[in-house]
Structures are given as C-alpha cells and as structure tokens.
C-alpha positions as CSV (number, residue, x, y, z in Angstrom):
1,X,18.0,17.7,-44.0
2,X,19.8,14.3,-44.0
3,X,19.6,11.5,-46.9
4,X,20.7,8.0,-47.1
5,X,20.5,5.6,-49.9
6,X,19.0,2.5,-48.6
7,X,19.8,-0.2,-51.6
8,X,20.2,-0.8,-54.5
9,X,18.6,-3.6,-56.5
10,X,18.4,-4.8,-60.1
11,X,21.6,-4.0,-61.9
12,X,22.4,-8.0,-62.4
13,X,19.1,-8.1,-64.4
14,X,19.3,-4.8,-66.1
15,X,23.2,-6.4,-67.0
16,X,21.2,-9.7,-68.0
17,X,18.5,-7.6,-70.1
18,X,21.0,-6.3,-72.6
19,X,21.3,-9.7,-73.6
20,X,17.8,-10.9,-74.2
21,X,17.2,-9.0,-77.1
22,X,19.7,-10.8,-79.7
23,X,19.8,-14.0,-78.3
24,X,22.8,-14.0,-76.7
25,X,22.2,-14.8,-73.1
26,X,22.6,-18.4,-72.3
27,X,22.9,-20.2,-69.1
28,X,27.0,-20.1,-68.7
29,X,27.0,-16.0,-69.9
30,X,24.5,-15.8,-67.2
31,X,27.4,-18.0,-64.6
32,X,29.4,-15.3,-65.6
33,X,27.6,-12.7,-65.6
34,X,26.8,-13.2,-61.7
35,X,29.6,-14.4,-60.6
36,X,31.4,-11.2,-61.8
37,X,28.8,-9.0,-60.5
38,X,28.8,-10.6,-57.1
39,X,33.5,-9.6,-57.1
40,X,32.1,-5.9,-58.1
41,X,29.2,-5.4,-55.6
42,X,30.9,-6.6,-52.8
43,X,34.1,-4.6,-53.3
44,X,34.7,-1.4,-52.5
45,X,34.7,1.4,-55.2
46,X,38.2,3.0,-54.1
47,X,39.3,-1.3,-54.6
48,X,37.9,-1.5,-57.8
49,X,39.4,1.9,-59.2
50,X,42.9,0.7,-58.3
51,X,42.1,-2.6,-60.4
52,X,39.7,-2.0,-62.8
53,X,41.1,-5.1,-64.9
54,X,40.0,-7.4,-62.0
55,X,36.0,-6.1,-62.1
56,X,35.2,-6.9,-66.2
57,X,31.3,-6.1,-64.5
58,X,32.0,-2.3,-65.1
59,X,32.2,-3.3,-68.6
60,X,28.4,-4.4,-67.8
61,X,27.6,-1.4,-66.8
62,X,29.5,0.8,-69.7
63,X,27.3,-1.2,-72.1
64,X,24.1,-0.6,-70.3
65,X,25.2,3.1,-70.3
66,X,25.5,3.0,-73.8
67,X,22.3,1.2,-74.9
68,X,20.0,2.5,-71.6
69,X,20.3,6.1,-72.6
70,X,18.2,5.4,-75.7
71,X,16.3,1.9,-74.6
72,X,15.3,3.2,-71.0
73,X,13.6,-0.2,-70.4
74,X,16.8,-1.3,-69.5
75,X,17.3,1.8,-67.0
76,X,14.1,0.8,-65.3
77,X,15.3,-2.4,-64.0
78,X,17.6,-0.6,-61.8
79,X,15.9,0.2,-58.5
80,X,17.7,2.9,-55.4
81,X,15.9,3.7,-51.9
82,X,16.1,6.9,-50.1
83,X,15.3,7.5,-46.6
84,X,15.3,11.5,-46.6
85,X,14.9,13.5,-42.7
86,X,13.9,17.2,-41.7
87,X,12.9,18.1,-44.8
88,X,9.9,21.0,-44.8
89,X,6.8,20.2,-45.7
90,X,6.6,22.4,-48.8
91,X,9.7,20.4,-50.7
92,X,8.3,16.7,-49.3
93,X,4.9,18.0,-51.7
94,X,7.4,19.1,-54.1
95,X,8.6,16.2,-54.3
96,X,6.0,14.3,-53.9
97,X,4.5,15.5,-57.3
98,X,6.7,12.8,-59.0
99,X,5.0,10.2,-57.3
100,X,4.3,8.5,-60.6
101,X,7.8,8.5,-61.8
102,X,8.5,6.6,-58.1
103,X,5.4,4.4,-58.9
104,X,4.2,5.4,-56.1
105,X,7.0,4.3,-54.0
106,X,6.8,6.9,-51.6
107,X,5.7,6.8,-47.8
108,X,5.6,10.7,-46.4
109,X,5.3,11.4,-42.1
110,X,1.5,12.0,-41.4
111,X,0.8,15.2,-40.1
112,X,-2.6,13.6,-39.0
113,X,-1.1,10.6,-36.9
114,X,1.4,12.7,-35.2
115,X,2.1,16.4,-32.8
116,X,4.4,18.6,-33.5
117,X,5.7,21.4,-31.3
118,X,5.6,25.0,-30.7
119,X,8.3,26.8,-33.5
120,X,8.8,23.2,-34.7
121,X,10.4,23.4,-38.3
122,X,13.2,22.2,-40.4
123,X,16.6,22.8,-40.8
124,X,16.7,25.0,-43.8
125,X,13.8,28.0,-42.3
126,X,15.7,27.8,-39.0
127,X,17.2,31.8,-38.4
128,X,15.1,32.5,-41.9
129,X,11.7,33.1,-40.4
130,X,10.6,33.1,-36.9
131,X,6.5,32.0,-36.0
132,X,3.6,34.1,-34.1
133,X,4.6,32.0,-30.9
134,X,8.7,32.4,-31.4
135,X,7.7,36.3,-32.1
136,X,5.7,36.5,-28.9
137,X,8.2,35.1,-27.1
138,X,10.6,37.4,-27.9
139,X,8.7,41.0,-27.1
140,X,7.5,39.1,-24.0
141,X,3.8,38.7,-24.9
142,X,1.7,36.3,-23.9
143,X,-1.4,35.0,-26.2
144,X,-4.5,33.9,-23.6
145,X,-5.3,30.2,-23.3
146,X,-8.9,30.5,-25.0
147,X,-10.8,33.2,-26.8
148,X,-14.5,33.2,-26.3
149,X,-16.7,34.7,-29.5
150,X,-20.1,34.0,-31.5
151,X,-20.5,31.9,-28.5
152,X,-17.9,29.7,-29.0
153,X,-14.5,29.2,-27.0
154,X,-11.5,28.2,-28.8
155,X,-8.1,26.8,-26.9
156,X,-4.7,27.7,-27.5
157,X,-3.0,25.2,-29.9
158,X,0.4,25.3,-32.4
159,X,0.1,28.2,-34.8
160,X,-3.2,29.3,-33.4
161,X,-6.3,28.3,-31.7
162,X,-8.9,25.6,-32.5
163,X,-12.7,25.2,-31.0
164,X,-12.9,23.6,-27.7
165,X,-14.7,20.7,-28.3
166,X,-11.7,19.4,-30.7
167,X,-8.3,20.3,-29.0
168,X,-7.3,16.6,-28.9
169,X,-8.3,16.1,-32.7
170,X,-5.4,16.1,-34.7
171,X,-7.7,16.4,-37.9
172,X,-8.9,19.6,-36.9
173,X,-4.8,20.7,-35.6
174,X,-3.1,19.9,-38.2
175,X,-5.1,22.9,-40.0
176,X,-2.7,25.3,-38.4
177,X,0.6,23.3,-39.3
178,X,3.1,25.2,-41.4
179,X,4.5,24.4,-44.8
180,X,7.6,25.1,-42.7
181,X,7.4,21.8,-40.3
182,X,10.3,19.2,-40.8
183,X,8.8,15.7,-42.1
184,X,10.3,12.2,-43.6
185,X,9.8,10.5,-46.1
186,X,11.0,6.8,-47.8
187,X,10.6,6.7,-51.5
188,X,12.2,4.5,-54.1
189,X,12.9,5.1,-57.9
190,X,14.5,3.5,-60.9
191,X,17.8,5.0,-62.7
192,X,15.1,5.8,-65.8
193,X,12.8,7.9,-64.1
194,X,15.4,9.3,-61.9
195,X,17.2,10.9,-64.6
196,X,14.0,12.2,-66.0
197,X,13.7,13.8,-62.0
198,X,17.1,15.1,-62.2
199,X,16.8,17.2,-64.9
200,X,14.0,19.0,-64.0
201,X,15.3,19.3,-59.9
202,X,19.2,19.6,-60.4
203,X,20.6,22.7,-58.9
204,X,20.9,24.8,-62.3
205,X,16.6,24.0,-62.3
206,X,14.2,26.6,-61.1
207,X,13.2,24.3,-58.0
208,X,12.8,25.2,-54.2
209,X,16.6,25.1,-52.8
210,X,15.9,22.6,-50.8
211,X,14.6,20.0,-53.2
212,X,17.2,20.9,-55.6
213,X,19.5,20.2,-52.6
214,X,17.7,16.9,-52.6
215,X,18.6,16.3,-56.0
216,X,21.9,17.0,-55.9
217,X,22.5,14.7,-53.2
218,X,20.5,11.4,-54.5
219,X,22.9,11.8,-57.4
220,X,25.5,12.2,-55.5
221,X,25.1,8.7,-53.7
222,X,23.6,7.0,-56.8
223,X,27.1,8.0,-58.5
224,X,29.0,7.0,-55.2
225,X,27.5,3.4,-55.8
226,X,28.1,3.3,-59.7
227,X,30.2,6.3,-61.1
228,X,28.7,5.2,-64.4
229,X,25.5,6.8,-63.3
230,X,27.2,10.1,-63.1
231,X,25.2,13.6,-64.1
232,X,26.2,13.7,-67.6
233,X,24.6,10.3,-67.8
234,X,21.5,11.2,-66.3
235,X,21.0,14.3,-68.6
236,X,21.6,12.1,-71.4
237,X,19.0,9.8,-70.7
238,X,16.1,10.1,-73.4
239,X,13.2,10.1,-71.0
C-alpha cells in the first residue's frame, strides 16, 4: 500500500476564522496574516525549526490548536487529500464507511469498469493466502474451460466460472472478485473529522491492520506538514 498527501488547503482561513468572532480581524491583520503565512508555507519545515523566530505563523497555528480542540468549526476549514494505492478491497470499504466524515470526498477504483487478473491482490495478503487458481497451479491441476450442467455452459473466468452468454460482462465478473483485490482510492478530509477518524482507526484501535496502517500514515504526513497537528492533538479534539 502506498499513500501520498496531495494538498493541503484552508489553514490561512481557519488562521483568519479565529479572528472573526471578537472583532478583531481587520484588513491590515489580515496583510499580515497572509503575508506571514505565505514565509511559513513556502519554507521548509527542517528551515523553519532552525528559526522559529522568523515564522510568527506557527503562532497561528498554536492558537488554532488551542481554540480548535474545543470550537471544531475552526478545524473544519482545514482541508488534506490523500491519494492511497494497493490497498484490498476489504479496508477501501472499511474505510469507506466514513464517507460522511470526508463529505463524501471519496472516489474508490470500480471493480465494474475494470479486469483484474488471475491471483491478483494486494500487498498486505501476498504470501498470507494463496487462491483456487494459485492452489491449482501449484499441485499441477488444471480446472476445464467450461462446465456444462441444468443445460447451461459456464466459462472459465477469475475466481471461478460465469454463464456463457456473459463472459464479457464485467457486471456479472465482478461477482467472483475477492475482498483480497488491490484498489485505489482519492478521498479528502478536514483536520476536524480526521481526528474524529483517528481515534477510532489509530493503531492501538481494534481496526483491520491495514486501515489502521492507513491511519497511522495520514497522520504521519498531516504532522510532516504541520507538527501542530501531531497525535496528541488529534486525540484531543472534542469531536
């Protein structure tokens, strides 16, 4: 499985937000305000640690730390994407059972618009389970091409066999793909719901291994871009 974070948006606003509420943005805190976030977003972190005088944005952020944990509003102005590869099928729906908390930012690999191949699955059941076919293969056994009965004839397919008369129908294929299959997905999330995703899919959770691997690693690159938004944070969020 592979995971990138593909942006990050919104931290300029949620940094605006925290001013709203008292009446204390105005158009030259709001000069400020972006002119110092545009020195800390493009420099890197490793730069920034070394002169954290020079970046009074993290400030920003410390604040919206301290007030987002409680006011999640806030939170949810902060936006990440993920582009995650090769994950199996049974985590993608795993995951995909927070679709709500992503607002239904989430775009999954069809299994109906695509093929996939004999023994095809992803990394994490590789050497953990092997298929009918992969079995076969191994004792040297052969499985026929079709299988006539109740006067029907059904062709060889992935996982199994599927009536003649629809061997080019991926509807009717995909009924023999395993939960084991590799997919992709894209999905984005703000920090607010995130956190709520974290506690329940962290590696200490009850989750499938692999989503909780998942997990681990969004937080990892959400804290690579701002180390604010570490794990303590995120359990500390009231949502």
């Amino acid at each position: 499985m592979r995971v990138r974070c593909t942006g990050m948006n919104g931290l300029l606003d949620a940094a605006t937000a925290l001013y709203m509420s008292k009446r204390t943005w105005n158009d030259a805190r709001g000069i400020i305000l972006a002119s110092n976030y545009s020195a800390w977003i493009s420099t890197p972190r490793k730069e920034r640690e070394k002169h954290p005088d020079d970046y009074p944005f993290d400030k920003e952020i410390d604040k919206l730390c301290k007030y987002g944990k409680k006011h999640i509003t806030l939170l949810k102005f902060v936006d990440f994407g993920f582009l995650v590869e090769d994950i199996h099928r049974g985590a993608q729906d795993d995951w995909d059972s927070h679709a709500k908390r992503f607002d239904n930012r989430i775009v999954r690999a069809s299994t109906r618009l695509a093929d996939f191949e004999k023994g095809e699955m992803s990394d994490y059941y590789k050497d953990k389970i092997l298929t009918d076919d992969q079995a076969a293969d191994i004792l040297k056994m052969t499985f026929p091409d079709k299988i006539h009965t109740n006067d029907q004839t059904y062709v060889r397919a992935v996982n199994g066999y599927v009536l003649e008369k629809y061997a080019d129908d991926r509807d009717v294929k995909r009924g023999l793909y395993m939960l084991s299959i590799p997919s992709d997905f894209i999905f984005r999330v703000n920090l607010a719901e995130f956190a709520h995703i974290y506690k329940l899919r962290n590696e200490h959770s009850g989750a499938n291994p692999e989503v909780k691997e998942l997990c681990e690693t969004c937080a990892d690159l959400i804290e690579n871009k701002v180390p604010q938004f570490n794990r303590e944070f995120l359990l500390s969020v009231d949502n």
